[in-house]
Every structure is written in structure tokens, then in C-alpha cells.
C-alpha positions in Angstrom: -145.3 -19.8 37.1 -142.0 -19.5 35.3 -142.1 -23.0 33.8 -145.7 -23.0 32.9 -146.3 -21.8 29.2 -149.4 -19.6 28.8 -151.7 -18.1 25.7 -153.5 -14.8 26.6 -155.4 -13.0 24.4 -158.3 -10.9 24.4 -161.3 -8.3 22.7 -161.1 -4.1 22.7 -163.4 -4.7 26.0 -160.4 -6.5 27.4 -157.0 -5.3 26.1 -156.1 -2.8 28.6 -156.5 -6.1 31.3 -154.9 -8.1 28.9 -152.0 -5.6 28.6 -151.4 -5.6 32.5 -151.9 -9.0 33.3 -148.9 -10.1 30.4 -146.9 -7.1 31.8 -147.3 -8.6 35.6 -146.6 -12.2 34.1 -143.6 -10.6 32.4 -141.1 -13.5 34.0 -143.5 -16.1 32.3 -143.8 -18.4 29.4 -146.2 -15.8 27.5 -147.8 -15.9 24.0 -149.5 -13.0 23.4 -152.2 -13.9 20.8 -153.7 -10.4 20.3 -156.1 -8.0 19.9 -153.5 -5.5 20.5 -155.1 -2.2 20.4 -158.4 -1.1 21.9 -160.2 -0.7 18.3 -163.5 -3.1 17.9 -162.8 -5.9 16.9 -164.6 -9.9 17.4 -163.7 -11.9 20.1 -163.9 -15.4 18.4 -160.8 -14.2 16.0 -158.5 -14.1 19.3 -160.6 -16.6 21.5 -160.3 -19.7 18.9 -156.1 -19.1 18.8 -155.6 -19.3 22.6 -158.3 -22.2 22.6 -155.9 -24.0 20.1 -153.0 -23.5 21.6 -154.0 -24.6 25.0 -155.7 -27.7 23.4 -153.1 -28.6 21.4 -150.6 -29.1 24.0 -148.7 -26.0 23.0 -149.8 -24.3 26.0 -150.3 -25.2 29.5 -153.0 -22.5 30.2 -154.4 -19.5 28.6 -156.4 -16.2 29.7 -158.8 -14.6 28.0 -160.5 -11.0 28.5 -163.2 -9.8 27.4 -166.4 -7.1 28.5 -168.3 -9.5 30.8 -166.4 -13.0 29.9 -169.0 -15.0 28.4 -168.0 -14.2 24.3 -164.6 -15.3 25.1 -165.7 -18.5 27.6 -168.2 -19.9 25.4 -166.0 -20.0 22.0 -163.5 -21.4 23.7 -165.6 -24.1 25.2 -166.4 -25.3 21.4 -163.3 -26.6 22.1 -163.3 -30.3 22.7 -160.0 -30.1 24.9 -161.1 -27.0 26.7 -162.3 -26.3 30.1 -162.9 -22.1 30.1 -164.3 -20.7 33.4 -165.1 -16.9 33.9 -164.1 -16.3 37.1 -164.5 -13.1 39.1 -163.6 -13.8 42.7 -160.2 -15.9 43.7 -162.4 -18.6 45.1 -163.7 -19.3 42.1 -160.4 -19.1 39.7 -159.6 -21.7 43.1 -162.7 -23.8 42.7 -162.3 -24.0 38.6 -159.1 -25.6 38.8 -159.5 -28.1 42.2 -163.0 -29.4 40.8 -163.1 -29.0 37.3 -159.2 -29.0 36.3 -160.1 -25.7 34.2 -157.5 -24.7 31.8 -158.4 -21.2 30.8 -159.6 -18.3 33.2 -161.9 -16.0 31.3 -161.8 -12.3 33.0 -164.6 -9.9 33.2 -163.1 -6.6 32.7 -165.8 -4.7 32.8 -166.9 -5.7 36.5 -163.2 -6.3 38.4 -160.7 -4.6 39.2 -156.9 -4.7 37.1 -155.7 -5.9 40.8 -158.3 -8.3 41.4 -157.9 -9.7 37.6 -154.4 -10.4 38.1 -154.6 -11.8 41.9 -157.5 -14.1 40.2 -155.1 -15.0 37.4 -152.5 -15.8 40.4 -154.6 -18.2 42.2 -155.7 -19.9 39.0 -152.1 -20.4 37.7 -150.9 -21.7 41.2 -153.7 -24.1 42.1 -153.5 -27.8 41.3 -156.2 -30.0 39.9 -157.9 -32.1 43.1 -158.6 -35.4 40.6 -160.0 -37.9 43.1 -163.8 -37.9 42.5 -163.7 -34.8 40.2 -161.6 -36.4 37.4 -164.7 -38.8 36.8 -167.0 -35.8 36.4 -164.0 -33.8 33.8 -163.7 -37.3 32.1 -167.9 -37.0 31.4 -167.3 -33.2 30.1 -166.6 -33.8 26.8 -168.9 -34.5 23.8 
């Protein structure tokens, strides 16, 4: 994970996730694109950055955390270049990258654990991108 360059940001719902999972990426390539304290404030204002940066080519992934996932997953999925998926088991972080070469993990922080968060964020950061017969399905994603 060292050489990979990754956006993380997050909402109030998520910070405290969002705080642990940069400090347990500390060796990493991090951008830290806020909110960075745990008062209200809208998703969309840190989702749209990370979305950017990962789009743009700045970024090789990006994390986002918010209450269930879905603010942060479907802003970011406005995205034309963006592939979000809220994951909440490994298997899944797993499956979104193999099959649909996913390139931000959205946490749920109000239904996992920090521990499983960051094991999720592990998997998805460490698993390659099948292509084969699912890079004609991501090549039909886009609008």
C-alpha cells in the first residue's frame, strides 16, 4: 500500500472511522480531504473532493465514511470516472474490486466495527481488478 496514493475523507457520522483508518494507513500515500471534527456538517462538500481526486488521476483510490454509506456512495457515483461501493464485509470490499474494478470503498460506520472498517479497507486496497469478462461490463458503466 505504500506506493498507492489514496483520498479519504468523510461526514461527522464518519470522522472518528475516518480518523483511525488514516492513522492505521499512516505509512501510506494519504490525503486527508476532511471533515475534521465530529460537528454536522454535509457529506457532498467532502464526498465531491475525494471523487475528484480519484477521477482525476491524482489519486489511485479513496475512502469515504459516512453513517450508513449511501450519502457518500451515491455523490461520488455522479462521478463519470468513479466506481464507489459500500462495502461492509471483506468479501465484498474483495468482490468490488475483482468484478467491478471499484475505486472507492464507502464505509458504514454506524453498522461495523473500527477493526472490521480497516480489515475491509485492507482487502480492498490489496485486491487486483479480475478484467477478463468483467472489463466489458465496467466499460458499459458509464453514461
Amino acid at each position: 500500500m505504500n506506493s498507492l496514493k489514496i483520498a479519504i475523507g468523510s461526514d461527522h457520522a464518519g470522522f472518528d472511522y475516518k480518523e483511525a483508518i488514516a492513522d492505521w494507513l499512516a505509512d501510506a500515500d494519504l490525503k486527508d480531504f476532511g471533515t475534521y471534527s465530529a460537528d454536522s456538517v454535509d457529506y457532498p462538500d467532502f464526498a465531491h473532493p475525494v471523487a475528484s481526486a480519484v477521477e482525476s488521476g491524482d489519486f489511485d483510490f479513496g475512502i469515504l465514511v459516512c453513517g450508513s454509506a449511501n450519502g457518500v456512495a451515491i455523490t461520488a457515483n455522479k462521478h463519470q470516472g468513479i466506481r464507489a461501493a459500500i462495502c461492509w464485509t471483506e468479501e465484498l470490499a474483495a468482490l468490488a474490486r475483482q468484478h467491478n474494478n471499484a475505486n472507492i470503498v464507502c464505509i458504514p460506520a454506524r453498522f461495523i466495527s473500527i477493526e472490521l472498517a480497516e480489515k475491509i479497507v485492507g482487502t480492498f486496497l490489496q485486491t487486483e481488478f479480475e478484467g477478463g469478462r468483467h472489463a466489458n461490463r465496467v466499460n458499459k458503466m458509464a453514461c
